[in-house]
N, C-alpha and C positions, 0 to 999 in steps of 0.2 A: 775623501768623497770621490766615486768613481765619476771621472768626463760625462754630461749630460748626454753630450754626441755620441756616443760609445751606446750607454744604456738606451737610447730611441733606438739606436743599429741592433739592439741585442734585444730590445721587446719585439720591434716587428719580425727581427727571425722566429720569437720564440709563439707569436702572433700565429705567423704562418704555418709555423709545426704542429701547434695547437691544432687549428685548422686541418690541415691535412688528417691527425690522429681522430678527432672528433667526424671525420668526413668518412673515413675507413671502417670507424666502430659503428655508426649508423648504419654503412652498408652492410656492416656484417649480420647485424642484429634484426636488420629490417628487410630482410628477400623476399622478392616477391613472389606468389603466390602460384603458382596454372591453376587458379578459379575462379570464379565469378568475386572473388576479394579482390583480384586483382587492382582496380584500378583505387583500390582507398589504399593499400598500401604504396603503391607508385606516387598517390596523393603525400601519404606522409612522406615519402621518401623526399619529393617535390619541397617539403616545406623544411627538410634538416638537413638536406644534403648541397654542399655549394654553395652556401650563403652565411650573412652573417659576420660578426665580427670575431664570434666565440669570445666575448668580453667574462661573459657569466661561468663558462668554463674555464677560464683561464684564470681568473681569480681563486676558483677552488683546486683546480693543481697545484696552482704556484704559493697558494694556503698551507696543499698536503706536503710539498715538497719540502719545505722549509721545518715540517714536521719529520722527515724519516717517513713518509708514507708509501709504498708501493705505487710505479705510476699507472700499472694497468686500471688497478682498484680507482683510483682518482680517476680513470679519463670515461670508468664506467659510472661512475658518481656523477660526474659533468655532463654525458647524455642525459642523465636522466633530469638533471635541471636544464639543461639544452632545451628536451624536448618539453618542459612544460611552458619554457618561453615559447617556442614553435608553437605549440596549440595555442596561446594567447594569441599569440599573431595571426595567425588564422582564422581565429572569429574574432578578432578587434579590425579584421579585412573587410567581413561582412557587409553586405547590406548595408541592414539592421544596426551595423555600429559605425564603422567609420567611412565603409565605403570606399576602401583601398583599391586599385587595380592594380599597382605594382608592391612590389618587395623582394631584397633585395637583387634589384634589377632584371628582374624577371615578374613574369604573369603572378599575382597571387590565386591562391589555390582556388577560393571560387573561380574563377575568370579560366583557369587553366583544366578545371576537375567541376565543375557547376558547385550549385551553392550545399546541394544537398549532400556528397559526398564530403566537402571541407568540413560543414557542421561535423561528421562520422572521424573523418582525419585529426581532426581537435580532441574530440574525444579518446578516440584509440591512442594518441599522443598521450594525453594525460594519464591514463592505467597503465600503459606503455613504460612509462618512466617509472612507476611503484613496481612494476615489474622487475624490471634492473636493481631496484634498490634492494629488495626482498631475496634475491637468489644470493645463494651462499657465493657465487663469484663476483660480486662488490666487495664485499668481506667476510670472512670468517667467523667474525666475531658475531652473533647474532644480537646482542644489545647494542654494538652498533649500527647492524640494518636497521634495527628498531626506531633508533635516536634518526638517523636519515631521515627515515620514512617522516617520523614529527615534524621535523624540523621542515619540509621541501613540503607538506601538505600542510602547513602552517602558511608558509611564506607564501601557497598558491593560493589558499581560502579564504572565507571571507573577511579573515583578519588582514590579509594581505592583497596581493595580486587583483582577484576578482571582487576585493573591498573596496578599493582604491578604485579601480575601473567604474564602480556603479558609482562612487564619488563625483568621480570624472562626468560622471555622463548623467546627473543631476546638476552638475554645478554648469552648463552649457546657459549663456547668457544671466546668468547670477552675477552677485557683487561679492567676491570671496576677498576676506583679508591673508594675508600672507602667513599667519600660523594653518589656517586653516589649508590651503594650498599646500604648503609644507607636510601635511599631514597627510594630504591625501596624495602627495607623489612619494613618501614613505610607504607607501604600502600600494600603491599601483607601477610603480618601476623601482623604489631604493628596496623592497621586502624580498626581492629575487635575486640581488645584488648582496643583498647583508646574507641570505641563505648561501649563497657561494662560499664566502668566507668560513662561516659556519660550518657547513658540511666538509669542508676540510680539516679543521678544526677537529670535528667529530673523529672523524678517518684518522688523525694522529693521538685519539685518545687525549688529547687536551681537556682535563676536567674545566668544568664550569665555570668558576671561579678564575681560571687562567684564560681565558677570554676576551678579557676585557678592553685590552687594548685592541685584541684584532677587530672587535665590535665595532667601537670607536673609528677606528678606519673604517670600516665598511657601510657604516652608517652616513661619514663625511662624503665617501665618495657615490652613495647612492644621491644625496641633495647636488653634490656635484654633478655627476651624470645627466640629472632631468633638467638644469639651469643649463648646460653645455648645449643639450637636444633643442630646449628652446630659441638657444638662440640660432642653431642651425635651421630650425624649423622656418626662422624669419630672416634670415640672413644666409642661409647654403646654399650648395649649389645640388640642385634635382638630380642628376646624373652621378657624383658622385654617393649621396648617399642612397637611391638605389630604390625613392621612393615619394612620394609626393608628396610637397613642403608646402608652405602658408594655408595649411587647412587651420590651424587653430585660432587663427586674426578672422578666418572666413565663420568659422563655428559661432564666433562671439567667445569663444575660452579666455577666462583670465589665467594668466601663466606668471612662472618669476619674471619673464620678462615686462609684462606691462604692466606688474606692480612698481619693478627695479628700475626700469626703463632699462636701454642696453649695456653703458657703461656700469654702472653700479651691478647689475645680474656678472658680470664678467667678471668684475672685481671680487663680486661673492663667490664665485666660482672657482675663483683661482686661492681664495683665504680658504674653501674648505679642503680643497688638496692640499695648500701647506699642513693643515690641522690634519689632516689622514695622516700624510707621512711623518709629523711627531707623534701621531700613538705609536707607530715603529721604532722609535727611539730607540729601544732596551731589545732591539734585533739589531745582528750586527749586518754584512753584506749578503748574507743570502736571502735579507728580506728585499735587496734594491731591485729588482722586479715588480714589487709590487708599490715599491715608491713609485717606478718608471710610470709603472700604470694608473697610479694616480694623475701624474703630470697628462700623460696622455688623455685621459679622460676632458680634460679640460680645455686643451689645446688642439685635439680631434677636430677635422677638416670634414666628415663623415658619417 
C-alpha cells in the first residue's frame, strides 16, 4: 500500500498539472475575436480559464490513463466536460437562480460581463464542448466521438445535470426524505462526475460490460462529493472555497446534512470513499490516483 502522505503530495502535483494543461487547451481553443464577439468569448474565457479545481477533468485522464489512452485526446475530452460544468455554473450564478456574485474567487460572469451576455457564455459553453467531442482530434475513431457525445449530453440533460438542478429548485422549502435528496444530487452534481469516469472509459475502448466497477466508483464518490460540499457549505471557510457559503440553511434547502445532521453526513461520506476505492480492488497501482482522489474528495478543505 503506497504512504497516504506520498499519494496527497502526488494528487496535488498531478492536481496542479491538470490545471495548468486544462488552462492552456481552453486558451488555445477559445481566442478571442477583433469583433463585436468579443466580449462573450472573453466571457467564456472568464468562466474556464483560472478557476476551479478541474476534479471533473481529472477523473477522466486519470480514467484514460490507467487505460493506455493518449493524453492529448483525454485532456480534449476533459474540456469539453470542463466546459459544460462552466456553463452550469454560470447560469446556476444567475439571478433568476442562485444569485451568485462570486466563483472561484473572482466576479461571476454576470456581475463581470452583465446578465445578458453570461446567459450567451452558457450557451456557447455548451455547443462549445459537442464541438471538441465531434472533431476528428478527440479521437479518431468516430464511434467513439459518437459514444462521447451520448454520454456527456446524457449526463448534461434532463436526465441528469439540468434534471437535478430543476429538482433542486422545486424542492426549496419542501420536506424531502433522503432517497429522494439522493436522487436528485445523482443527477444535479454525481451525473457529471460519473460522466468523467465514463468518457474515459469510452476513450480506452473499455466495452460496456467492463465497466462496472469503474461505475461503482464514480457513483460512490459523486454521493461523496455533494455530502463533503455540504458540509463545507455550513461549516467552510468563504475565502478558501472561492464562493459564498450558508446559502442553503438561508434558502430553506434540505441537504444530507440536515437530514444526517453533521457527524453522521461525515461518517457517510468517508464510508462511501472506502466503497469507491474497493470497486478498484482488481486494479493494481496505477489506479491509486484515483483512490487518492476519492480520499481527497472527502477530506477537501475547499
Amino acid at each position: 500500500m503506497p504512504d497516504p502522505a506520498t499519494m496527497a503530495d502526488a494528487l496535488r502535483s498531478e492536481m496542479v498539472r491538470v490545471q495548468k494543461e486544462i488552462d492552456r487547451a481552453f486558451d488555445a481553443t477559445l481566442p478571442v475575436p477583433d469583433d463585436s464577439r468579443r466580449p462573450l468569448v472573453e466571457a467564456m474565457r472568464h468562466a474556464t480559464i483560472g478557476g476551479g479545481k478541474r476534479l471533473r477533468p481529472l477523473l477522466l485522464i486519470e480514467t484514460a490513463r490507467i487505460l493506455g489512452v493518449d493524453r492529448d485526446c483525454a485532456i480534449r475530452a476533459a474540456c469539453a466536460l470542463e466546459a459544460i460544468h462552466a456553463y452550469s455554473l454560470i447560469h446556476d450564478d444567475l439571478p433568476c437562480m442562485d444569485d451568485d456574485a462570486m466563483r472561484h474567487g473572482k466576479p461571476s460572469v454576470h456581475k463581470a460581463f452583465g446578465e445578458a451576455t453570461a446567459v450567451l457564455a452558457g450557451d456557447a459553453l455548451q455547443t462549445y464542448a459537442f464541438a471538441l467531442l465531434a472533431d476528428h482530434q478527440a479521437t479518431g475513431d468516430s464511434f467513439v466521438r459518437i459514444e462521447l457525445v451520448r454520454c456527456l449530453a446524457r449526463a448534461a440533460g434532463h436526465q441528469g445535470m439540468a434534471g437535478g438542478q430543476m429538482m433542486d429548485m422545486a424542492a426549496e422549502g419542501a420536506t424531502l426524505g433522503l432517497p429522494t435528496i439522493t436522487r436528485m444530487q445523482q443527477r444535479k452534481t454525481g451525473a457529471l462526475l460519473e460522466a468523467a469516469v465514463e468518457m474515459g472509459a469510452i476513450l480506452g475502448h473499455l466495452p460496456d460490460e467492463g465497466r462496472l466497477h469503474l461505475r461503482g466508483y464514480a457513483h460512490d464518490i459523486g454521493l461523496a462529493f455533494q455530502i463533503a460540499d455540504d458540509l463545507l457549505d455550513a461549516q467552510g471557510d468563504a475565502q478558501l472555497a472561492g464562493k459564498t457559503l450558508r446559502k442553503d440553511d438561508a434558502a430553506g434547502k434540505q441537504t444530507f446534512l440536515t437530514l444526517l445532521g453533521a457527524e453522521r453526513a461525515r461518517e457517510q461520506a468517508t464510508m462511501l470513499a472506502d466503497q469507491a476505492v474497493g470497486h478498484l480492488a482488481h486494479y493494481g497501482k496505477e489506479a491509486d490516483m484515483l483512490r487518492a482522489l476519492a480520499r481527497f474528495i472527502v477530506e477537501r478543505e475547499y
